[in-house]
C-alpha positions in Angstrom: 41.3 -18.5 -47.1 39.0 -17.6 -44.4 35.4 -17.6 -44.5 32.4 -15.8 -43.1 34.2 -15.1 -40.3 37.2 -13.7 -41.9 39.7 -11.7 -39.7 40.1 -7.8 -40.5 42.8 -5.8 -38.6 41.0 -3.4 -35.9 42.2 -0.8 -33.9 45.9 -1.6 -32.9 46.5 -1.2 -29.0 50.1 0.2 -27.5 52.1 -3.1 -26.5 55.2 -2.7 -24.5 58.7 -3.0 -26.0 59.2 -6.7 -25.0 55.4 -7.9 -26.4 56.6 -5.4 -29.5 59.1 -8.4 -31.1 56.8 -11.3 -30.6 53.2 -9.3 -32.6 55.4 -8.0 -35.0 56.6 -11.8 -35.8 53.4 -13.1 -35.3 51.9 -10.4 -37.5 54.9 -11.1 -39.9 53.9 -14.8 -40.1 50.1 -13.7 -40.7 50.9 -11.6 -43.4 53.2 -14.0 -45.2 50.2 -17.2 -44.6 47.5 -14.8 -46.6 50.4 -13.0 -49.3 51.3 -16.6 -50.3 47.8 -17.6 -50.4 48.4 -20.4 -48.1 45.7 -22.6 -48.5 43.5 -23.3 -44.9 43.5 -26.6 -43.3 40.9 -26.2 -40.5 37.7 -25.2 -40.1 36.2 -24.0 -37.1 32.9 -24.2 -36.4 31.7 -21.5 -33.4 28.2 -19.6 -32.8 26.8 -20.6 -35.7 29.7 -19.2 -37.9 32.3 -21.0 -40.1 35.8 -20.0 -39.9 38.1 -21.5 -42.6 42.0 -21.0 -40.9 45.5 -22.5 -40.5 46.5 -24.8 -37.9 49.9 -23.4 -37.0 48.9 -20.0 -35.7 45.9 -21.8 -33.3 48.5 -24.7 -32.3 50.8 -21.9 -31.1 48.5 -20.2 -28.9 45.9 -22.5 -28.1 46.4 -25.5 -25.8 42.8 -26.6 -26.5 43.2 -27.1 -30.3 46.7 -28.4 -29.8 45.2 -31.1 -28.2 43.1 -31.7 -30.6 45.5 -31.5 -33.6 48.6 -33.0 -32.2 48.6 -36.5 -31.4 46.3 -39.1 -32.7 43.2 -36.1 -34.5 46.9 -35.1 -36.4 44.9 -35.2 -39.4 41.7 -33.6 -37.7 39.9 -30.8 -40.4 36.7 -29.8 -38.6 36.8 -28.2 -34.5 33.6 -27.9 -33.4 33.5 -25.3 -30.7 29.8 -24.3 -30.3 30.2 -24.1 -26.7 32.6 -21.3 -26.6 32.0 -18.6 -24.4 31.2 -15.4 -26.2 30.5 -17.7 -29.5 31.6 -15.9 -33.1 32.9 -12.8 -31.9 34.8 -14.4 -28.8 36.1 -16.5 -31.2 37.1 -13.8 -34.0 39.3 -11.9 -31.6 40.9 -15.1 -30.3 41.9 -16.1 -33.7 43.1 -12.6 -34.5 45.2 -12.9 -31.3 46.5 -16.1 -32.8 47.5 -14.4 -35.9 49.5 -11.3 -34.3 46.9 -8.9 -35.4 45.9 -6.2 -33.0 42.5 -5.3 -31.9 41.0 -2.8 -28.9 40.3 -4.5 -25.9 37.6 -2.6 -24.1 35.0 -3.0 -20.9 32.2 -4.2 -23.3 34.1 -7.3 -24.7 36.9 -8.0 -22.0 34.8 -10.4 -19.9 33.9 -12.7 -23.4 37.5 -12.7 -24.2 39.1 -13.6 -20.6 36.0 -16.9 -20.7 37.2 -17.4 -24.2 40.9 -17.7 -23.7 40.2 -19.7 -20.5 38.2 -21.9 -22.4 40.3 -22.0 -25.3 43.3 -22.7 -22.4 45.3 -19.8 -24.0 48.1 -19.5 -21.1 51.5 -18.8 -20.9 52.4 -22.5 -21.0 52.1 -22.4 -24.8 53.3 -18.7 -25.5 54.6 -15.8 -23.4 52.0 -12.7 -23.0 49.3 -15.0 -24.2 45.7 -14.1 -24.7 44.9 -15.2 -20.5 47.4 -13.1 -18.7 46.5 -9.9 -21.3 42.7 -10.0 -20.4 43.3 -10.7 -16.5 46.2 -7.5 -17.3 43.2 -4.9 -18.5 40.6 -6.5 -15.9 42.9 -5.6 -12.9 44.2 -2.3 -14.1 41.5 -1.0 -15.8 38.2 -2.6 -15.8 38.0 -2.7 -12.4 38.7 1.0 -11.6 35.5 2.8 -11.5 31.9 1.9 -10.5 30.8 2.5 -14.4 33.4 0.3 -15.8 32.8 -2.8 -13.4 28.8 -2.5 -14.1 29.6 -2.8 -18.2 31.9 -5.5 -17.7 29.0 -7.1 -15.2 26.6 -6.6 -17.6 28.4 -8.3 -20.0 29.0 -11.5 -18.0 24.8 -12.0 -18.0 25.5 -14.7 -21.0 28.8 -16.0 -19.7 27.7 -17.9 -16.9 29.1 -20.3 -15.4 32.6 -19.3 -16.6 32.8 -15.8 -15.5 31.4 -17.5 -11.8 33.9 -19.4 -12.1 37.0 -17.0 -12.9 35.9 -14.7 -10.2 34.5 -11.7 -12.7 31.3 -11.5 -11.3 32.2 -11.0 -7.6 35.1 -8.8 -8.6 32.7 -6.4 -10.2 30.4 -6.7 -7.1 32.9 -5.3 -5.2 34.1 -2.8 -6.9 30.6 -1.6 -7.5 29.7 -1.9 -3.6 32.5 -0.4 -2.4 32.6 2.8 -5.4 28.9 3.4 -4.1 29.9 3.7 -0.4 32.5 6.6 -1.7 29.1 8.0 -1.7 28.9 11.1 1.0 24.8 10.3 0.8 24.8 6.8 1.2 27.1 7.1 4.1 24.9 9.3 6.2 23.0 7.8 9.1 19.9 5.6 8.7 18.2 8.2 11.2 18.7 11.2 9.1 17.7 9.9 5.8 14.3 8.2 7.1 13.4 11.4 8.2 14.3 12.6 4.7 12.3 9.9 3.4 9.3 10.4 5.1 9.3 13.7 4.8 9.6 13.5 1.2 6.4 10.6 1.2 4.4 13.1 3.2 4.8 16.1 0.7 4.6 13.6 -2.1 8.1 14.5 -4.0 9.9 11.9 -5.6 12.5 10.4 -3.8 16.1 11.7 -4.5 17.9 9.1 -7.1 21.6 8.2 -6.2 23.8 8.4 -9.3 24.3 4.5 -8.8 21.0 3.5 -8.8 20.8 5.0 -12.7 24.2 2.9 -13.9 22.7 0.0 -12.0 19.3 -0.2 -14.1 21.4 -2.1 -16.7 21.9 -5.0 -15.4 19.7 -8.2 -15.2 17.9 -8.9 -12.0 19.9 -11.7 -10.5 23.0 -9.5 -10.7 21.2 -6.4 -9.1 19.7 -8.4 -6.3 23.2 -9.5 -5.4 24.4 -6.2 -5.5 21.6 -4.9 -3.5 22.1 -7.5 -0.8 25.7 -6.6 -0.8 24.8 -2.9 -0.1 22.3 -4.1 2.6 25.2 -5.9 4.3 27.9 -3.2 4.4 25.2 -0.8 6.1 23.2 0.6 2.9 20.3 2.6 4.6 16.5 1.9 4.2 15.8 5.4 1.9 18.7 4.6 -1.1 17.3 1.0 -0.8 13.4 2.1 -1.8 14.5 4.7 -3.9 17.1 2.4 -6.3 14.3 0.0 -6.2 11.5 2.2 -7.1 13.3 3.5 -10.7 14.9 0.2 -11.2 11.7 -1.1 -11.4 10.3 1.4 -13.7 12.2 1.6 -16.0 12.3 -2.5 -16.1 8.5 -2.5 -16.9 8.1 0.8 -18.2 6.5 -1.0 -21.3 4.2 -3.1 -19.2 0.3 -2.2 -19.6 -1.1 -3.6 -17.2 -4.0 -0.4 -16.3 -6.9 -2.5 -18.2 -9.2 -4.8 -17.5 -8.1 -7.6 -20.7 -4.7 -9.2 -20.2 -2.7 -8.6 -23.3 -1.4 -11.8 -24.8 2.6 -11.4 -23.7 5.1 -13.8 -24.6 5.4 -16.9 -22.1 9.1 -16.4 -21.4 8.7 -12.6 -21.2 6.3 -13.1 -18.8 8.3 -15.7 -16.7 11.1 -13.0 -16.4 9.0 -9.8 -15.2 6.9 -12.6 -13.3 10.6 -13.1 -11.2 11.8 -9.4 -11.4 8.4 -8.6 -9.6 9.0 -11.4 -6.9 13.0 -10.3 -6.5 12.0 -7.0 -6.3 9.2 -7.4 -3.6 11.6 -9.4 -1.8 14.0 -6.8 -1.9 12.0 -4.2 -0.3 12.7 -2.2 2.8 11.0 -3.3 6.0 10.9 0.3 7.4 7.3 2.1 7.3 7.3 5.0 4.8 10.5 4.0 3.2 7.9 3.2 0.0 5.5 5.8 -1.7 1.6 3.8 -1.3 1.0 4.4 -4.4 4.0 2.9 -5.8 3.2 -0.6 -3.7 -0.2 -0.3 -5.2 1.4 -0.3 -8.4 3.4 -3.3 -8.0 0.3 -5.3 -6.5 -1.6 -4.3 -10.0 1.6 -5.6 -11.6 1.8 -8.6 -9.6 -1.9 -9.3 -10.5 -1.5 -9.1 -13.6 1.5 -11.2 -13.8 0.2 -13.9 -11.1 2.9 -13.8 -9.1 2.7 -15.9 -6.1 0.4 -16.0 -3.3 3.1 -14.8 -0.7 4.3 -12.1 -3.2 1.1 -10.5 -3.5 0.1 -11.1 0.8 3.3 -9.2 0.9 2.6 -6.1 -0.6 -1.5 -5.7 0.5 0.2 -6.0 4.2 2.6 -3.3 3.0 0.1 -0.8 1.9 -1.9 -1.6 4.5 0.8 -0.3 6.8 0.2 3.2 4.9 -3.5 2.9 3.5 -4.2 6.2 5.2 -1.6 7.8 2.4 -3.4 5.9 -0.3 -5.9 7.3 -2.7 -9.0 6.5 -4.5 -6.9 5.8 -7.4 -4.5 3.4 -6.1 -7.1 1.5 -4.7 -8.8 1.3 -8.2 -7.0 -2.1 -9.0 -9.0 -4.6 -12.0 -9.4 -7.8 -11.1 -7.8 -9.1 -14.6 -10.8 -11.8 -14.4 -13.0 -13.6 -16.9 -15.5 -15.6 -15.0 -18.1 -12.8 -14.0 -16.2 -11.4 -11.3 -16.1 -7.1 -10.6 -14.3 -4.8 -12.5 -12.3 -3.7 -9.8 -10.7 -6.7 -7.3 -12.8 -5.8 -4.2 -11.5 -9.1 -2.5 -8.1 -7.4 -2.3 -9.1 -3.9 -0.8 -11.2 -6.1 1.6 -7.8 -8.0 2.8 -5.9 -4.9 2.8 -8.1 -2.5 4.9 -8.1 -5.6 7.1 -4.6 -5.6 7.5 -4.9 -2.0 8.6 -7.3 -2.3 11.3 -4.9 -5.4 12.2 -2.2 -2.8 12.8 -3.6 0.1 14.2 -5.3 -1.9 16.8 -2.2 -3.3 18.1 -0.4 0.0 17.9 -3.3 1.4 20.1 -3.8 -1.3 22.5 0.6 -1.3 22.8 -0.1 2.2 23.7 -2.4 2.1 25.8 -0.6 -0.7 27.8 2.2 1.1 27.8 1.3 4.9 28.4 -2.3 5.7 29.2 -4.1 5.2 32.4 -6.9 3.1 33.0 -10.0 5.5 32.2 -8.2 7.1 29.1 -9.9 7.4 25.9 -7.9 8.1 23.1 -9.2 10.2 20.5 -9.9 9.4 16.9 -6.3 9.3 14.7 -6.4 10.6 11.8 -5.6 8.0 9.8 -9.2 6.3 10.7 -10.8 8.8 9.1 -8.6 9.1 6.3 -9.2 5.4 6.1 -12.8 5.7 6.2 -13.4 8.6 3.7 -11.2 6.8 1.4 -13.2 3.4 1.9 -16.6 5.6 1.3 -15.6 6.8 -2.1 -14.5 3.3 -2.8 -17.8 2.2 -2.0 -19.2 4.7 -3.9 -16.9 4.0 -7.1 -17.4 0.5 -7.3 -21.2 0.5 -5.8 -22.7 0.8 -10.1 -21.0 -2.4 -10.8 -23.4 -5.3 -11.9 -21.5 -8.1 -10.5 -21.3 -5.9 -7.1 -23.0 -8.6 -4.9 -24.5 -7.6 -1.4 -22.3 -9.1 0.6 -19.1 -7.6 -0.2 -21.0 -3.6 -0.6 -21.7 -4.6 3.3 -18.3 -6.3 4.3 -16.4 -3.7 3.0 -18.6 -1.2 4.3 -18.6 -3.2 8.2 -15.1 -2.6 8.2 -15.1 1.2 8.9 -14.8 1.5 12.5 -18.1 3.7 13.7 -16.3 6.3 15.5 -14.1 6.9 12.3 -16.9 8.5 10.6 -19.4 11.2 12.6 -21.3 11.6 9.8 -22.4 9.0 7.1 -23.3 11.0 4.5 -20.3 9.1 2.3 -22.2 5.6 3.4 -25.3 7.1 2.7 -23.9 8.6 -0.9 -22.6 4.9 -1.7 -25.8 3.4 -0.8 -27.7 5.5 -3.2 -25.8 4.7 -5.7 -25.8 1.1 -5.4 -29.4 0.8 -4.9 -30.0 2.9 -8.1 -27.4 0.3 -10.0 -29.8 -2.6 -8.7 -33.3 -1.7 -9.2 -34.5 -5.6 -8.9 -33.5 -5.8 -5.1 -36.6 -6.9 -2.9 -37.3 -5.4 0.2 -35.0 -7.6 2.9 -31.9 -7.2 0.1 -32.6 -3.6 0.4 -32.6 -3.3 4.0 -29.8 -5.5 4.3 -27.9 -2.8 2.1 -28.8 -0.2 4.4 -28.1 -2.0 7.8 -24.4 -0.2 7.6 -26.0 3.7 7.7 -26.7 4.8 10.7 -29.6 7.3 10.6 -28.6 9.2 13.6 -25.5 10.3 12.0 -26.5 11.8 8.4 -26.9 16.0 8.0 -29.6 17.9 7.9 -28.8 18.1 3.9 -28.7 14.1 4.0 -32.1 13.6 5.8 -33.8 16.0 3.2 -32.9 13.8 0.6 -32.7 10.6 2.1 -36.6 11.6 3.0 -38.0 11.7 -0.5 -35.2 8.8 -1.8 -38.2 6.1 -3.2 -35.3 3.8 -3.6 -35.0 3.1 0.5 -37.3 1.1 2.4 -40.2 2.3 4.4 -38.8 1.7 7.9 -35.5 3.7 6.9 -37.4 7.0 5.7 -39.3 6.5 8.9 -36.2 6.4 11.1 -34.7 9.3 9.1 -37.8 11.7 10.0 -37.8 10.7 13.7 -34.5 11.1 14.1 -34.7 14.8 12.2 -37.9 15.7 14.1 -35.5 14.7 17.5 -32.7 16.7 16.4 -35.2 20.2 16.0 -36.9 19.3 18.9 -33.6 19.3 21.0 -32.4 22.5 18.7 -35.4 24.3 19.6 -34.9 23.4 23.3 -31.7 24.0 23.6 -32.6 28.0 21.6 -34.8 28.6 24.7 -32.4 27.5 27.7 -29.6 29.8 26.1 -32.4 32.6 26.1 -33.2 31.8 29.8 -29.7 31.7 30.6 -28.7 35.2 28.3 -31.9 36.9 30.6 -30.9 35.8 33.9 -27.2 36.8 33.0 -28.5 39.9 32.3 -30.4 40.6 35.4 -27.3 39.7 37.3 -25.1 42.2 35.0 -28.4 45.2 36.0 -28.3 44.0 39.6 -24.5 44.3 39.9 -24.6 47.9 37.7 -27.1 49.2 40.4 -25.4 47.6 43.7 -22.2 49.2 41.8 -23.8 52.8 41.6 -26.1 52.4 44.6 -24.5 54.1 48.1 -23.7 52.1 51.2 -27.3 53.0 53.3 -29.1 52.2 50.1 -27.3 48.2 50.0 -28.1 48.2 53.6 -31.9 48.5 52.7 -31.6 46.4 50.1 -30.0 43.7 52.4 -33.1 44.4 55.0 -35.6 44.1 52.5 -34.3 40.6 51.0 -34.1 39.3 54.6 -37.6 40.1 54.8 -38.8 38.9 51.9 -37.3 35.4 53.4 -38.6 35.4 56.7 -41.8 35.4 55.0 -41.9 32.7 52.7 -40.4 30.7 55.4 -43.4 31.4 57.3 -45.5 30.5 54.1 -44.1 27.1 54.0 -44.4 26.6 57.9 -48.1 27.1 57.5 -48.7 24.5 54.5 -46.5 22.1 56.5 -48.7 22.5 59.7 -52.4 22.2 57.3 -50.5 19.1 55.7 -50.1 17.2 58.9 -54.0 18.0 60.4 -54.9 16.5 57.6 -53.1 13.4 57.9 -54.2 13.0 61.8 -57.7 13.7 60.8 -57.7 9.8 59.8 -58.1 7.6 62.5 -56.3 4.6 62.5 -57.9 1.8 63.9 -61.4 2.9 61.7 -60.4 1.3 58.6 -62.8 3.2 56.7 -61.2 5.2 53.9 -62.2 9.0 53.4 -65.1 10.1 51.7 -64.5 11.1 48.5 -65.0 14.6 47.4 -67.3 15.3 44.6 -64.7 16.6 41.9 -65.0 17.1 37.8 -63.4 13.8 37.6 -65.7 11.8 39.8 -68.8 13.6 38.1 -67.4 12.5 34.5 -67.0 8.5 36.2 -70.8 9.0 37.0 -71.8 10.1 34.1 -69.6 7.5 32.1 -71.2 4.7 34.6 -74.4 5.2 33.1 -73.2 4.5 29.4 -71.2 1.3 30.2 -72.6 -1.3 32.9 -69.8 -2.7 33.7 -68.4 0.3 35.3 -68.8 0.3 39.0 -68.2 3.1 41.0 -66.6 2.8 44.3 -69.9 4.2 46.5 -71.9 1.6 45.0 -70.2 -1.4 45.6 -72.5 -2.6 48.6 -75.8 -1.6 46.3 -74.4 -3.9 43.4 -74.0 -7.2 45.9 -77.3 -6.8 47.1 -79.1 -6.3 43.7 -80.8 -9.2 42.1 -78.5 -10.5 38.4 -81.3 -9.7 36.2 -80.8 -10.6 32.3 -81.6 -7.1 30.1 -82.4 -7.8 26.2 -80.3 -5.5 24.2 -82.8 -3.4 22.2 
């Protein structure tokens, strides 16, 4: 009798007319073994479950147990075949092939049974129609027909490796996958067309468009999808699918990873060694092209890879990434913890540091390839936009992480360095973020607290900003000092500049009278107006012709060989020298130099 595994009769399949004789025998001979109560002389051990069966019927079909049973193991009672693909249930429907009985062969179990019967070397070379050329039958004709079909049977050859390698089932079903998906009218349009869908679709922040392959895809195990993938990638598949089958393979891969807190949750260690290498496949599998990839979803993976610790080059990978976009980035998907222990900031600073980095990197090239290229010599390009995205972003940053206690110093001011100065015409965000960190860090001395204000620039904060930053106790001296001259300056020039533009708005408006009157005036009344200006010349010409003529008497009245130089004329300020003379002694004036050589020095007791 069989045992735990005993053999019921399933679902009978339609066999053609000339299979129809040998089942029905088969089946005949089955049925006659258990109706006899034939006793079983074999047992097969497979996947862990014992099968108590007859020799005959696995001799028959089997050339791997008739091996084993004719010859010199003849009298052999125990098979051991833990090593069976598909173990138990591959071996259950083998045995009820052996038997005659029919069972439903379907896209979940055909790949374990084809590795089973190839394993079990179940070819026509022991019986017609055998168990080998039936499976290869349904894999050809059916299996291997639509792109949902080949990913369940690819699916199902995850635990049958190296066998299904080996028979070819695994590439089979990559092809047929591959080439279903290019049937595709949207993955066949041009790469052109469908960046510009993607970027668009980035910009306005909607969610990428999903291809219906991408969802049957999400099933298998990452080594399969990556070859897929790469397939795709070869035959022509275009940047936008590639993110897009990537993005919600990946989410739904991890969707039950939590990763958003500071503490690591304990996870098992080979759980964590498989999303540890679905993060790294994934990464690698990422389109090249700018904007193919949502920010903040690259943000996400960096968290994840964090979390994970992934490798170095996985994580450089994706900061340069986002750097590529940070100006799409927000304050959020900077937020990233630092998953540490030993002291270090809530949020991983280090990181934001390398990334903005990477930005300026870029955009610096891009401008100086531009300028190279395109603009002349004394061009100055304006601002982009994405600097002061950049820096607006990097000022709420500041200002987020500036109330952490482990916040040191040096990486406030590093991160804060790295906002280019023409990015930011106002620094009311730096001045905000300075604030607030100098409020977090009350015990600061003077030279820490000027070194935390070294990255404002007092020129550049608002009228508003001034006013507070003017009765802020928390800055140092010289800073409040800096902030009033620099207000005092800016309503000095404000005031200035009020009375220029009323100077200019008067004279405007004599011109406007002048040109009414010369307008309504008649042609003998511009004639005397003419006359009278031409007069009014002629005599301050002759003004100035007469001071020019006094000037020069006065310099011939010198002579120039006496050497004596003029008498001085008794003015207020040589009367105030006098009088001043007589206070202080050693105060000489110049007519009595002669009388001061001549006098006798004379020591005068101070009284």
């Amino acid at each position: 009798m069989m045992g735990g595994g005993a053999l019921q009769e399933a679902v009978p399949t339609v066999p053609t007319t000339k299979e129809q004789l040998l089942t029905d025998a088969m089946k005949r001979t089955g049925e006659w073994i258990f109706s006899q109560e034939i006793p079983s002389d074999i047992t097969v051990a497979a996947g862990g479950a014992i099968f108590s069966l007859h020799k005959f019927p696995l001799v028959s079909k089997s050339g791997y147990i008739h091996k084993l049973l004719v010859g010199q193991d003849a009298d052999l009672s125990m098979i051991d075949l833990s090593d069976l693909p598909g173990g138990a249930e591959a071996f259950e429907l083998a045995a009820k092939f052996c038997y005659g009985f029919n069972f439903e062969i379907s896209t979940t179990n055909i790949a374990m049974l084809r590795c089973a019967a190839e394993y079990l070397e179940m070819t026509d070379d022991y019986a017609d129609a055998n168990l080998v050329a039936r499976t290869e039958a349904y894999i050809n004709e059916a299996a291997m027909k639509t792109l949902s079909s080949a990913v369940t049977v690819l699916h199902s050859c995850e635990n049958l490796l190296p066998i299904a390698e080996d028979l070819k089932i695994v590439s089979r079903c990559i092809n047929v996958v591959v080439s279903e998906a290019c049937k595709d009218s949207q993955f066949a349009t041009s790469d052109r067309a469908r960046s510009n869908e993607s970027v668009s679709s980035i910009n306005s922040q909607i969610k990428p468009m999903i291809d219906w392959w991408a969802e049957e895809l999400v099933v298998l195990e990452i080594g399969f999808y990556q070859r897929v993938l790469t397939e795709m990638k070869r035959i022509g598949l275009n940047q936008g699918s590639l993110g897009a089958a990537l993005m919600f393979y990946a989410q739904k891969s991890l969707r039950r990873l939590e990763c958003f807190g500071r503490s690591r949750r304990e996870i098992e260690q080979r759980k964590e060694h498989e999303q540890r290498i679905l993060i790294e496949t994934i990464v690698s599998l990422l389109p090249t092209e700018k904007n193919t990839i949502p920010v903040s979803f690259l943000c996400w993976l960096l968290r994840v890879a964090i979390y994970l610790e992934t490798t170095i080059a996985c994580r450089l990978d994706l900061e340069q990434r986002i750097g590529l976009q940070l100006e799409q980035a927000t304050l959020d998907d900077l937020l990233i913890p630092s998953f540490s222990y030993s002291g270090d900031t809530l949020f991983d600073v280090d990181t934001v540091h390398r990334i903005t980095v990477n930005f300026l990197e870029q955009e610096k090239h891009c401008e100086l390839e531009t300028h190279f290229l395109y603009a002349p010599d004394d061009y100055l390009s304006p601002v982009p936009t994405d600097f002061m995205n950049v820096a607006r972003l990097l000022e709420n940053y500041l200002a987020e992480t500036a109330p952490d206690a482990n916040m040191t110093i040096a990486k406030f001011t590093g991160l804060a360095k790295l906002i280019p100065e023409q990015a930011h015409p106002v620094d009311d965000g730096i001045y905000r973020a300075i604030d607030i960190y100098l409020k977090a860090h009350p015990s600061l001395n003077d030279l820490e607290r000027k070194k935390v204000c070294s990255v404002m620039d007092c020129k550049k904060l608002s009228p508003e900003a001034c006013a507070h930053a003017a009765q802020n106790e928390r800055l140092p001296v010289h800073i409040i000092v800096q902030v009033l001259y620099f207000e005092q300056h800016r309503l000095r020039n404000a005031i200035s500049r009020t009375f220029m533009e009323g100077d200019v708005s008067q004279r405007s408006q004599k011109m406007h009278n002048r040109e009414v009157v010369s307008a309504a005036s008649s042609p003998c009344d511009e004639f005397w107006a003419l006359h009278q200006e031409n007069q009014d010349l002629k005599l301050e010409v002759a003004r100035m012709r007469i001071r020019l003529s006094n000037l020069e008497k006065d310099q011939t009245g010198m002579k120039p060989g006496s050497g004596k130089p003029p008498l001085y004329k008794k003015t207020l300020l040589n009367s105030v020298s006098k009088k001043l003379g007589k206070f202080n002694p050693f105060m000489k004036l110049p007519d009595q130099t002669t009388h001061a050589k001549h006098s006798k020095i004379r020591r005068h007791s101070i009284s």
